[in-house]
KEMAR-818171 format. One record per residue (C-alpha): residue in three letters; x, y, z. Coordinates in steps of 0.001 Angstrom, whole numbers, padded with zeros to 6 digits, always signed. Layout:
alaXYZ;...
This chain:
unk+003451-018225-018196;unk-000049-019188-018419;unk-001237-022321-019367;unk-004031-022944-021917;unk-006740-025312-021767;unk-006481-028258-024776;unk-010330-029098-024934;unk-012030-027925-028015;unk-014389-025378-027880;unk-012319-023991-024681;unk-010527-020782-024678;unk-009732-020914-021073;unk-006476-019811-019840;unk-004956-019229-016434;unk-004593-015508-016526;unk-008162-014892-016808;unk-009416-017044-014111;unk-008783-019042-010795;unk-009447-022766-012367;unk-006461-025277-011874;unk-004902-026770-015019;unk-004277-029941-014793;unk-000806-031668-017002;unk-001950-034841-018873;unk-001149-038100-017048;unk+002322-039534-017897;unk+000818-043266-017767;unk+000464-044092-021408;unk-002761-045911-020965;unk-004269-043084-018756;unk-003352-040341-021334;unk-004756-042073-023865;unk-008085-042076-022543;unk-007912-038353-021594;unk-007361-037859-025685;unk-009918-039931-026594;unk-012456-038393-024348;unk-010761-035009-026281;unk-011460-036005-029404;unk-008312-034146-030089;unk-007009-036065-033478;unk-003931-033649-033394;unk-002494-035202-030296;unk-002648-039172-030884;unk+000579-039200-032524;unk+001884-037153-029367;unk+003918-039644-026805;unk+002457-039595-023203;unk+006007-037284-022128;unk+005229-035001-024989;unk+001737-034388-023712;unk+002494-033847-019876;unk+004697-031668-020793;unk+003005-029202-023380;unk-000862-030238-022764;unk-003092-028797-020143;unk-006789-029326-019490;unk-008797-026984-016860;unk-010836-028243-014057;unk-014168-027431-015945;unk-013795-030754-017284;unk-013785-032512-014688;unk-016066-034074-012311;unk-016398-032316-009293;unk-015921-035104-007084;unk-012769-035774-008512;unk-010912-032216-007724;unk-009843-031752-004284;unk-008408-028573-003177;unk-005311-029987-000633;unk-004251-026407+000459;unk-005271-022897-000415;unk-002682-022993-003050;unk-002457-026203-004513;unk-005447-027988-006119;unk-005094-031919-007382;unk-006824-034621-008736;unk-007538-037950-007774;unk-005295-040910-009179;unk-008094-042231-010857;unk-009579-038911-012505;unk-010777-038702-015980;unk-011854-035950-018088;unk-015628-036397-019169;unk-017502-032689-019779;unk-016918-031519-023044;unk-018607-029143-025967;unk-017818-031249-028762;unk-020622-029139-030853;unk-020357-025585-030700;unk-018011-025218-033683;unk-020775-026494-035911;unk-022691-023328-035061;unk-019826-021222-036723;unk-018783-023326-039469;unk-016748-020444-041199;unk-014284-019894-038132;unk-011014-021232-038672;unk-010714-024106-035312;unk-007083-025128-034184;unk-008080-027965-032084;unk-009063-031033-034425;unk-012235-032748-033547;unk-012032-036162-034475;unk-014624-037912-036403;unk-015849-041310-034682;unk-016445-044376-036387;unk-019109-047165-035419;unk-015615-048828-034798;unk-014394-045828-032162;unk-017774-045689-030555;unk-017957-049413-029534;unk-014280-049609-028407;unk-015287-046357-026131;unk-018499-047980-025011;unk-016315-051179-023937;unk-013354-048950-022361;unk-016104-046985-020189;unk-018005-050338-019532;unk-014552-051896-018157;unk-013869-048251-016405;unk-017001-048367-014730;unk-016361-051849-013208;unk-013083-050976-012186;unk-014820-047658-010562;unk-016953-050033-008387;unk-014366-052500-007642;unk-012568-049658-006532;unk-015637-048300-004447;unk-015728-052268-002850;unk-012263-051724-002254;unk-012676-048332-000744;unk-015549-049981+001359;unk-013502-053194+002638;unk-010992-050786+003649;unk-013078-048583+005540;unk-014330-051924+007687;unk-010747-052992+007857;unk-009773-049720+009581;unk-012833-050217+012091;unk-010557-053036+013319;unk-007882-050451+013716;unk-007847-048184+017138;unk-010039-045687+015786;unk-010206-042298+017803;unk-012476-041985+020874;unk-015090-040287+022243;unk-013227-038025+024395;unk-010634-037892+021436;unk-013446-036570+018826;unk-014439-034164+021479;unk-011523-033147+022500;unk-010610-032138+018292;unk-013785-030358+018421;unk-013042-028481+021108;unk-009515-027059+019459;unk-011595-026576+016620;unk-013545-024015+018556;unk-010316-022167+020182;unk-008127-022138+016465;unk-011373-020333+015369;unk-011535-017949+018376;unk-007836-017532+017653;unk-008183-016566+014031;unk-011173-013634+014720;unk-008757-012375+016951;unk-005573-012162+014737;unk-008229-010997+011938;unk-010022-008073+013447;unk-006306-007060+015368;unk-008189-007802+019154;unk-005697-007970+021577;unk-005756-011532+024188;unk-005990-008820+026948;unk-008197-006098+027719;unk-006941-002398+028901;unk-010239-002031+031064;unk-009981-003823+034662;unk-012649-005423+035771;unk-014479-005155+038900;unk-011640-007209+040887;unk-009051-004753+039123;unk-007763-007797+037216;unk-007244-007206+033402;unk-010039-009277+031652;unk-009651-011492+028700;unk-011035-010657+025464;unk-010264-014607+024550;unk-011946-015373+027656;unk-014967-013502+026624;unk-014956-014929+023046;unk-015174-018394+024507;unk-018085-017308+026581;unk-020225-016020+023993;unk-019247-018862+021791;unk-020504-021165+024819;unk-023775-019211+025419;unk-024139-019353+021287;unk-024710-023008+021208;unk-021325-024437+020887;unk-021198-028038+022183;unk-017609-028798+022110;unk-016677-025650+024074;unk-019644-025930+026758;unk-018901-029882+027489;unk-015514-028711+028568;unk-016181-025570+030468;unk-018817-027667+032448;unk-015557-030333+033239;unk-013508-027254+034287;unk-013235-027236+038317;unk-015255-024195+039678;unk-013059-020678+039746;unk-010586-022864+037653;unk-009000-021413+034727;unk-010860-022123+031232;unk-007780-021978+030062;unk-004730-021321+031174;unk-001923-018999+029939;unk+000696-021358+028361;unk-002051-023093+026463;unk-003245-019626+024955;unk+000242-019533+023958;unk+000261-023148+022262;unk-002325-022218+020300;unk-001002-019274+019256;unk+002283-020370+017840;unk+000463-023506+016501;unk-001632-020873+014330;unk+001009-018644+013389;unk+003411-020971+012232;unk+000966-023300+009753;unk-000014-019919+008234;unk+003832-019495+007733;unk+004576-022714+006297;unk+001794-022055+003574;unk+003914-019529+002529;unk+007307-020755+002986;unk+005752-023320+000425;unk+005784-021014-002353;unk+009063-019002-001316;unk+010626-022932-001650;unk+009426-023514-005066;unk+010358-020298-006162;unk+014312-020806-005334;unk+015303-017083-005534;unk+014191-014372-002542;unk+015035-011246-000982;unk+015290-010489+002544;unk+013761-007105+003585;unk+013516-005597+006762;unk+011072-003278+008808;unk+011585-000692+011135;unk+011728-001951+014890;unk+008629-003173+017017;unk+008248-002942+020160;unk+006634-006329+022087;unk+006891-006484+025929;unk+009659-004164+026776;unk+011959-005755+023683;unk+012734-004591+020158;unk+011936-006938+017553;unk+012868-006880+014080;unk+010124-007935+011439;unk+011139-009938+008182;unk+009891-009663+004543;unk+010445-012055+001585;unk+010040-010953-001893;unk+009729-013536-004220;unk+008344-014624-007550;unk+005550-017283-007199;unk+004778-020228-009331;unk+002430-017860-011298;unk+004974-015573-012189;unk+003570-012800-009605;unk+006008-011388-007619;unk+004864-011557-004227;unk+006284-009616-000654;unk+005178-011871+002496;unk+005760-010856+006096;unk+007171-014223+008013;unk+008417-013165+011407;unk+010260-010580+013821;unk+013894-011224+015020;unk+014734-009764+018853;unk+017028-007191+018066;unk+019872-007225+020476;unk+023316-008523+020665;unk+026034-007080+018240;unk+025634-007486+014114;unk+027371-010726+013959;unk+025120-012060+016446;unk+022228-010286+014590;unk+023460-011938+011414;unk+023728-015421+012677;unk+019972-014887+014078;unk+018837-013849+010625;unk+020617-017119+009288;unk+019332-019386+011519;unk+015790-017872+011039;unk+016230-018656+007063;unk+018075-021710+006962;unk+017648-023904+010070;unk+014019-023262+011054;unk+012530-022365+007202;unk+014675-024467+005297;unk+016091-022168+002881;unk+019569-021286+001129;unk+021242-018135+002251;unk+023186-018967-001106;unk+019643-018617-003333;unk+019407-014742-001331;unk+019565-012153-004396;unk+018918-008679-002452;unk+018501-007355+000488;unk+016946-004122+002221;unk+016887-002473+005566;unk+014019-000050+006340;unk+015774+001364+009635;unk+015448+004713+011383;unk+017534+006007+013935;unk+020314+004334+015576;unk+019542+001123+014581;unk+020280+001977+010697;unk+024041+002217+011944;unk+023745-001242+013044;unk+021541-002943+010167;unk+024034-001147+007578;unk+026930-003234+009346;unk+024726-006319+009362;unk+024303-005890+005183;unk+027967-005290+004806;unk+028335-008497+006942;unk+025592-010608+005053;unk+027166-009415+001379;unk+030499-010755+002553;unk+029268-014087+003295;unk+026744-014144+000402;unk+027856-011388-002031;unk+024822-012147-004315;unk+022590-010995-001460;unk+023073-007159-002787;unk+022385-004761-000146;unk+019524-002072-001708;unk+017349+000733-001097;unk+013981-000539-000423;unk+010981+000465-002548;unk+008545+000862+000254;unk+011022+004277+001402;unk+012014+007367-000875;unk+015822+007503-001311;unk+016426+010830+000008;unk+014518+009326+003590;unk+017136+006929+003335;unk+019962+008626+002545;unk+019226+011452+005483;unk+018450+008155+008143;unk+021738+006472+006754;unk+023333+009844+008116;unk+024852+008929+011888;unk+025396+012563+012621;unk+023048+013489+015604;unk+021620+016947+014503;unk+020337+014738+010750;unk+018806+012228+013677;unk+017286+014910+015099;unk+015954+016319+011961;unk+014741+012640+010733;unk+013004+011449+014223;unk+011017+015103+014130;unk+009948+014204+010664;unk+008560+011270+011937;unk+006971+012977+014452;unk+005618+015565+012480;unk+004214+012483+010481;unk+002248+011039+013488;unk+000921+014753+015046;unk-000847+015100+011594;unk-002697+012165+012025;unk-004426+013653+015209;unk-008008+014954+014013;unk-007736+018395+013898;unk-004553+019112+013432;unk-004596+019082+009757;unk-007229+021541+009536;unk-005182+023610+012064;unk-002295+023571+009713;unk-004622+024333+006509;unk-005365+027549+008615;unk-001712+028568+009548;unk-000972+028459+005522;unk-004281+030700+004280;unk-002961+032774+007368;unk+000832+033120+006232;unk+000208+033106+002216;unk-002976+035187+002240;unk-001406+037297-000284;unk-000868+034360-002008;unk-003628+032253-002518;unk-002157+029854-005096;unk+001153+029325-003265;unk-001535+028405+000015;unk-003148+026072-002591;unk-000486+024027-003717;unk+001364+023618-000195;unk-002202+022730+001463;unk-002292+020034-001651;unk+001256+018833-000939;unk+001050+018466+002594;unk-001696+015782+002524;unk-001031+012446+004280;unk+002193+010699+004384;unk+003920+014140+002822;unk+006855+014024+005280;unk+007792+010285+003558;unk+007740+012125-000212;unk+011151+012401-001583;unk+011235+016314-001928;unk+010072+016508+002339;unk+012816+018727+002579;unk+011513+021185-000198;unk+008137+021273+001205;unk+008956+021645+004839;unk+011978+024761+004676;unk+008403+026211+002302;unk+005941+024891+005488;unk+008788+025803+008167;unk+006802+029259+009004;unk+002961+028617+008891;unk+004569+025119+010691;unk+005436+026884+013545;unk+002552+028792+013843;unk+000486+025661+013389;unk+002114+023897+016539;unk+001907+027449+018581;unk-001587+027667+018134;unk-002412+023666+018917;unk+000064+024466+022633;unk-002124+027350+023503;unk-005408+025105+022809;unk-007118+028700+023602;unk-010670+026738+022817;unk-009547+023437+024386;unk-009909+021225+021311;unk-006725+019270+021915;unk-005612+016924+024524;unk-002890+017868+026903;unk-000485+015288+025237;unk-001271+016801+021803;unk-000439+020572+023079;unk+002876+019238+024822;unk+004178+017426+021648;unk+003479+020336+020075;unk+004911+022376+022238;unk+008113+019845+021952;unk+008133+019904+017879;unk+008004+023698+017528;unk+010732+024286+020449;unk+012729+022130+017929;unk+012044+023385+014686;unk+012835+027095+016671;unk+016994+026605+016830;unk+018938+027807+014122;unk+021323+024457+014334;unk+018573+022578+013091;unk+017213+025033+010047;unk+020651+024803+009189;unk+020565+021103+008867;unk+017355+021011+007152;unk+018783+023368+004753;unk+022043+021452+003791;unk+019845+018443+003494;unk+017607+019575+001022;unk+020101+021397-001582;unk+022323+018174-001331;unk+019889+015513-001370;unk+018144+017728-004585;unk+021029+016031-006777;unk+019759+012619-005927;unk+015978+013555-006075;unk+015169+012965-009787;unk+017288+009763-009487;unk+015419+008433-006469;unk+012419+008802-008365;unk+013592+007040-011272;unk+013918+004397-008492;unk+010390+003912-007767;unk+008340+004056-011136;unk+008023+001967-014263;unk+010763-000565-015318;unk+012509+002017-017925;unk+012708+004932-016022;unk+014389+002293-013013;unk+016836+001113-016124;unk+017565+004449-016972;unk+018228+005982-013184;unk+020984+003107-012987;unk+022611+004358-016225;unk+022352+007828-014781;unk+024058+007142-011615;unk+027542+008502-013216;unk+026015+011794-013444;unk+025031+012020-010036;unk+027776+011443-008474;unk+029609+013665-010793;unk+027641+016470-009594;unk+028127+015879-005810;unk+031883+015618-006826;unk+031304+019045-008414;unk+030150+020631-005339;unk+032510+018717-003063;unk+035221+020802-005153;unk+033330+023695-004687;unk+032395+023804-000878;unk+033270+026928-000124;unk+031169+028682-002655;unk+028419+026546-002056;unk+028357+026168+001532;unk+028099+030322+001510;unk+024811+030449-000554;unk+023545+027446+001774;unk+024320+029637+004848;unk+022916+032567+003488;unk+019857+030724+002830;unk+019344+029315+006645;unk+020412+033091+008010;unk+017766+034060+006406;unk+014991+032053+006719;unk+015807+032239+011101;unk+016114+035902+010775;unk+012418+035968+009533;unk+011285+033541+012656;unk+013452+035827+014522;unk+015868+032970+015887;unk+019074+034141+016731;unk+022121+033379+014505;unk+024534+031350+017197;unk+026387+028441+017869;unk+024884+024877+019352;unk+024649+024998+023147;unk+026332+021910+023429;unk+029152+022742+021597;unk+029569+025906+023726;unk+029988+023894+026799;unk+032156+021735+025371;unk+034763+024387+024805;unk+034734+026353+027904;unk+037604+026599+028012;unk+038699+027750+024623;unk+038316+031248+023083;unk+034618+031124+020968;unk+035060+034117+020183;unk+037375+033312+017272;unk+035136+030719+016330;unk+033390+031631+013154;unk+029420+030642+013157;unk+029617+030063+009055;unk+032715+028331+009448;unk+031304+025660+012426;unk+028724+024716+010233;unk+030757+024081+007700;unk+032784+021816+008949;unk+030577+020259+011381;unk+027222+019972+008954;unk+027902+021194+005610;unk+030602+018881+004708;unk+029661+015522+006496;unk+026499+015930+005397;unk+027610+015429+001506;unk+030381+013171+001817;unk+028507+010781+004143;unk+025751+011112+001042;unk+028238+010562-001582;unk+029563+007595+000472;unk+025982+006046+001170;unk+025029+006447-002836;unk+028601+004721-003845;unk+027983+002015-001104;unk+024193+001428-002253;unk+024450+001520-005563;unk+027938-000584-006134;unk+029532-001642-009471;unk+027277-004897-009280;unk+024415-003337-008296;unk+024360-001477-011121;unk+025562-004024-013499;unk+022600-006058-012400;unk+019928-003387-012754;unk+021466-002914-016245;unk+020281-006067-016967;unk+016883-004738-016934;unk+016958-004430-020728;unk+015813-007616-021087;unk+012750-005951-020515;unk+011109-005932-024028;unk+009983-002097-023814;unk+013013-001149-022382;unk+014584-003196-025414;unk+013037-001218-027611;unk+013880+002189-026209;unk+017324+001246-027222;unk+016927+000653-030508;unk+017600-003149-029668;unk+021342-002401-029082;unk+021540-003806-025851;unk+024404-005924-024195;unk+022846-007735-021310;unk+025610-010743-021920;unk+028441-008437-020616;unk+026522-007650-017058;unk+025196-011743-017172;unk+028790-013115-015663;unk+027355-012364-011929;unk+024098-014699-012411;unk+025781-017612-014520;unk+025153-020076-011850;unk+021453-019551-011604;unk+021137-020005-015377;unk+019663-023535-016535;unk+022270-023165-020107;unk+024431-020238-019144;unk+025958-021889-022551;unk+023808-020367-025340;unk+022916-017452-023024;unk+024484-015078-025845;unk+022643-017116-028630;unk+019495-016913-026487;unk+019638-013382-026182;unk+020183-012457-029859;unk+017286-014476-031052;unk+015553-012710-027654;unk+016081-009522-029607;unk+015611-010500-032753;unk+012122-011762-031718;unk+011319-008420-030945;unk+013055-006617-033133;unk+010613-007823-036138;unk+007610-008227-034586;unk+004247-007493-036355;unk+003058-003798-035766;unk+000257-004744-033726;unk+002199-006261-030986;unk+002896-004157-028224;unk+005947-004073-026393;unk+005526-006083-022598;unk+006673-002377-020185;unk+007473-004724-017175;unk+009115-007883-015901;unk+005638-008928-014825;unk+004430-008948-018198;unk+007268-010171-020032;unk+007215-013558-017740;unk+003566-013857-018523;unk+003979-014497-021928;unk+003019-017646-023421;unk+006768-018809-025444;unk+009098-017216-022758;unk+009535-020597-021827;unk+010898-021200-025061;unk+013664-019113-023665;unk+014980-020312-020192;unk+017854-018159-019752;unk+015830-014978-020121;unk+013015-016706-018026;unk+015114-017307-015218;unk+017143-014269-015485;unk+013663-012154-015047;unk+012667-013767-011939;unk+016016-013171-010390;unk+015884-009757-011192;unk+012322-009440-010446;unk+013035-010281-006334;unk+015217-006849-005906;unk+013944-004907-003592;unk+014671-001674-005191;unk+011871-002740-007854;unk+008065-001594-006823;unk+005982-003767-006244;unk+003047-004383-009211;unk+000490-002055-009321;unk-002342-004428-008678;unk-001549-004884-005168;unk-004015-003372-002942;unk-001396-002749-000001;unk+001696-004284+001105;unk+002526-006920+003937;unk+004821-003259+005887;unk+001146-001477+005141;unk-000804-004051+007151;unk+001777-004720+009668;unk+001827-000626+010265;unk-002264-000973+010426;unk-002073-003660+013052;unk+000925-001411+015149;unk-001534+001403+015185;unk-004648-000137+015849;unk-003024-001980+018795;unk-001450-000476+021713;unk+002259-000983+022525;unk+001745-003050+025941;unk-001122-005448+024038;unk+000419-006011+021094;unk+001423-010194+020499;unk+003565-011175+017839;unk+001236-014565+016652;unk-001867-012110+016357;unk+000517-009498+013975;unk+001320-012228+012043;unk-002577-013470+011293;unk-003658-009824+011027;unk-001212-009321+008045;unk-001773-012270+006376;unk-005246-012710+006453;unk-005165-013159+002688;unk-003603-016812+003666;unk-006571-019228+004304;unk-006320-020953+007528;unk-007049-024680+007822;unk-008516-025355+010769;unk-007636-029284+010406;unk-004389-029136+009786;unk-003708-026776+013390;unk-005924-029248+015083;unk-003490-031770+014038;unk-000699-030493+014299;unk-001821-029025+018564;unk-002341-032483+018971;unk+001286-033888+017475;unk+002728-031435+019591;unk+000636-031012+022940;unk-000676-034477+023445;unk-003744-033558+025951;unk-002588-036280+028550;unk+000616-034319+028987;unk-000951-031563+029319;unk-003667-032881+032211;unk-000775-034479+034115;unk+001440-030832+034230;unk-001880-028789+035090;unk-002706-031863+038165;unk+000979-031422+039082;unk+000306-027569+039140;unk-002845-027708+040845;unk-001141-029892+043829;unk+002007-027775+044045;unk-000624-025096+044546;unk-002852-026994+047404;unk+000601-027846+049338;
């Protein structure tokens, strides 16, 4: 909702700018002066409560000197602030224009008992100076910090800046080049240096106290600094998730950091602006089984963040490979403990990617982790062109068909949700593509490059996988359209959810009907391997498995079948039932409060019959039915040049939705699932920046504190509050006395 500034002459609000608003003061006597410096005759009859709780005024109004900015999102005034820049004559140039804010008229009367308020606020203002002063002196009496101390602070100054270039421009602490004594070199090392040679005081004094062929500094303290940096950025942000109440947890797909796989964790939340926000916080090791995976999960959110499992409204799990087995038993687990936390798809992945990596069957794995790979190898310069030259090579009697597959296979076209479509259509000038990169007849490609390709097309070449990718794409083409729906405005997500009935219908339809389908399906891979000339045969593996039986009864249509055809839908069916439960649905139903989607339905919506689920996170679950009638009413008959808000976003930004509380809150709950995209004005996403750090950075260089200051560089970093809080928690005495101890269990 934003907030609009009471000054006349002001038409400042908080959508169209970064000013603070300010609430007027709830001390009586303090209020009133901010309305008489107003000249606002329309709010002296208001009561001091009234105005703090309706009555804003921006910080143009202000003196300077009285706004201080306490963290990058949070700006305050001093106790003693008092609004004193005004345009109190600009109406008077426009004397026909109707003015809602009433400027009141002084008297000779007004104007002496203002000139006797500001005399007496001016004294006060230098007794308060004079207080301000003998306090200052006071604290001189006080141990005040020394020499060494000041130093010292300016000296961590120096590294938490070092530290923050690095996590910024994703340099790694250590260096892949050895150096002349075949030692790895240290890129913070060399920072320091430069910033030594530069000029800077602080860091020279203490380099020149350093022992000669000592260590600047050492390892652990690197470390120190590190997690002192990471985890104040975090706690700016935890802030906001805090003051929000509701979240979602989402999930990443697995990192490696030295030799261990780490799990990294989202939050999606809805700020005090109404903006719904998606912040990377953290990695989890991934090992143990899911309950111990769960209870690290719980004691990252509750015990070390602070937060309520019980406030969790979603969750999503952007897994690939084996571990999607395991994080689909950790959601099942979570959702019985907290079943409000409603396991999701996750908007950053197309459903049918999902569905197929839900699959635990290992020829869909197979199929999947080459996707993924076929992803990366087209990332390689050159090979794109390479493929754009296997296509004009294969269609060249059809030059529009080349056209449109060279335009769908641009980048990221293995994560679209018809990947399936496009690569059975790519699956020959594919396979010429990666033939022609592992000859490298004019050497263009590395040796690495022509073995994975090489590896991919030896792959795509056996008739068990065509098979798969064919069963995957005419199943998954019934949940295609719905995935979509998914993933684009906030009507066509409402209507997908009422459309789920119909797609499982359909996959019931052709679960009845296997046999006749699975035949066209068949017919459909035999043909497409007797044009690549792959033979028609059973999987190796399953060959050797039954030595011993007779294969020759063994019908190649029939295998399939059984062993792809059929798990392949039901494990679909069984993943689209699972993901998209009675509740879930219920609560995406709920998206009608959205006024557009309102409208679409002639206002003949029932939200209060899908409600029951959220009743607890409702300020007056009492007169939620009233609420929502004169919700609809109020849009029902509004005037013909008011335009219907199309998303959650823009419904909570209007002014009077706090004039409805129920809805208000309802919307923000709703606004946290992770199925929901994120708003269109965000230039990229937390998983975006995290993937741009992972592939800047190589595997054995990568550090978790640096990932987590690369992808939230948008969080301003206060240098002050890290020195502070290095200093809480590594007093530097301590820290002399362990490196002495060191240093003499090194001379003995």
């Amino acid at each position: 909702m934003p907030n609009f500034c009471a000054a006349p002459n002001c038409t400042r609000k908080s959508t169209q700018s970064d000013l603070a608003f300010f609430r007027f003061p709830r001390d009586p006597e303090r209020c009133r002066i901010w309305v008489e410096n107003c000249r606002r005759a329309d709010l002296e009859a208001k009561t001091s409560d009234q105005l703090n709780k309706h009555y804003r005024l921006c910080a143009k109004h202000f003196d300077p000197a009285m706004v201080c900015k306490t963290s990058p999102y949070r700006t305050v005034l001093k106790d003693t602030a008092i609004p004193t820049i005004f345009d109190l004559t600009s109406h008077l140039k426009k004397p026909h224009t109707r003015h809602r804010k009433q400027i009141k008229e002084l008297t000779e009367e007004d104007i002496r008992k203002m000139k006797e308020r500001r005399l007496a606020s001016s004294i006060d203002q230098l007794v308060s100076k004079k207080d301000a002063a003998a306090e200052a002196s006071s604290t001189e009496d006080e141990p005040q910090l020394s020499t060494e101390d000041r130093e010292f602070r300016e000296y961590l100054r120096s590294l938490f800046e070092v530290v923050v270039v690095l996590g910024k421009q994703s340099i790694p602490l250590m260096s892949d080049r050895a150096t002349e004594a075949q030692h790895k070199s240290n890129n913070f090392q060399a920072l320091l240096d430069y910033r030594i040679n530069a000029g800077d005081e602080a860091l020279k004094k203490r380099f020149e106290a350093t022992a000669v062929n000592g260590e600047f500094l050492s390892e652990t303290q690197q470390h120190q600094l590190l997690d002192v940096c990471e985890n104040t950025v975090r706690e700016e942000m935890l802030m906001e998730v805090r003051e929000s109440r509701f979240f979602s947890l989402v999930t990443g797909d697995l990192v490696q950091f030295s030799g261990e796989k780490h799990l990294p964790l989202f939050l999606r939340f809805v700020n005090q602006q109404n903006v719904l926000r998606e912040e990377f916080l953290d990695f989890v090791v991934f090992d143990g089984d899911e309950a111990s995976l769960v209870e690290k999960l719980e004691a990252q959110l509750t015990e070390r963040w602070g937060l309520s499992m019980e406030d969790c409204r979603g969750q999503a799990h952007k897994a690939t490979g084996t571990s999607t087995i395991k994080m689909k038993a950790v959601a099942t687990l979570l959702m019985e403990k907290y079943p409000l936390a409603f396991n999701m798809p996750c908007s950053h992945m197309a459903l049918n990617i999902h569905l197929a990596n839900s699959l635990p069957y290992p020829n869909v794995q197979v199929v999947m982790e080459t996707m993924r790979r076929i992803g990366a190898f087209f990332r390689i310069p050159f090979t794109q062109a390479e493929l754009h030259v296997a296509i004009s090579t294969h269609f060249q009697k059809n030059e529009e068909k080349a056209a449109a597959l060279m335009l769908a296979c641009g980048a990221g076209w293995t994560e679209q949700h018809s990947v399936f479509d496009l690569l059975l259509d790519l699956f020959l000038p594919l396979l010429l593509c990666m033939d022609r990169v592992w000859e490298n007849a004019d050497g263009k490609f590395a040796d690495s490059v022509a073995a994975d390709a090489y590896s991919i097309a030896e792959i795509l070449a056996d008739f068990e996988i065509i098979v798969t990718v064919v069963i995957l794409k005419n199943v998954l083409t019934f949940t295609r359209a719905f995935g979509r729906n998914l993933q684009r405005e906030t009507l066509d997500v409402f209507f997908a959810a009422n459309s789920l009935t119909a797609v499982l219908h359909s996959l019931n339809e052709v679960n009845d009907n296997i046999d006749v389908y699975h035949e066209f399906w068949f017919e459909e891979a035999v043909s497409l391997a007797s044009v690549m000339e792959i033979p028609v045969k059973l999987p190796r593996l399953f060959l050797r498995k039954q030595r011993g039986a007779d294969v020759d009864e063994i019908q190649v249509e029939s295998y399939f079948q059984e062993y792809v055809t059929v798990p392949v839908l039901r494990g679909i069916m069984q993943e689209v039932e699972d993901m998209f439960s009675e509740n879930n649905i219920k609560a995406l139903k709920c998206l009608s409060l959205v006024p557009a989607v309102m409208g679409q339905m002639k206002f003949n919506t029932t939200e209060e019959n899908y409600a029951d689920v959220y009743r607890n996170d409702l300020p007056n679950p009492d007169t939620l039915p009233a609420e929502l009638h004169c919700w609809r009413i109020k849009w029902k008959h509004r005037g013909k040049e008011v335009r219907l808000p199309t998303t959650i976003h823009e419904t909570l930004q209007l002014p009077d939705v706090k004039f409805f509380p129920n809805v208000d809150s309802f919307l923000k709950v709703l606004s946290t699932f992770p199925v929901l995209k994120l708003e269109e004005n965000t230039s990229d996403t937390a998983s975006e920046r995290l993937q741009v750090y992972l592939g800047n950075v190589a595997p054995a260089l990568r550090n978790k504190s640096l990932a987590m200051l690369r992808v939230n560089t948008h969080v301003k970093h206060d240098l002050d509050v890290m020195v502070d809080k290095y200093c809480r928690l590594y007093p530097e005495d301590e820290d002399a006395t362990d490196a002495t101890e060191e240093d003499a269990e090194v001379k003995a």
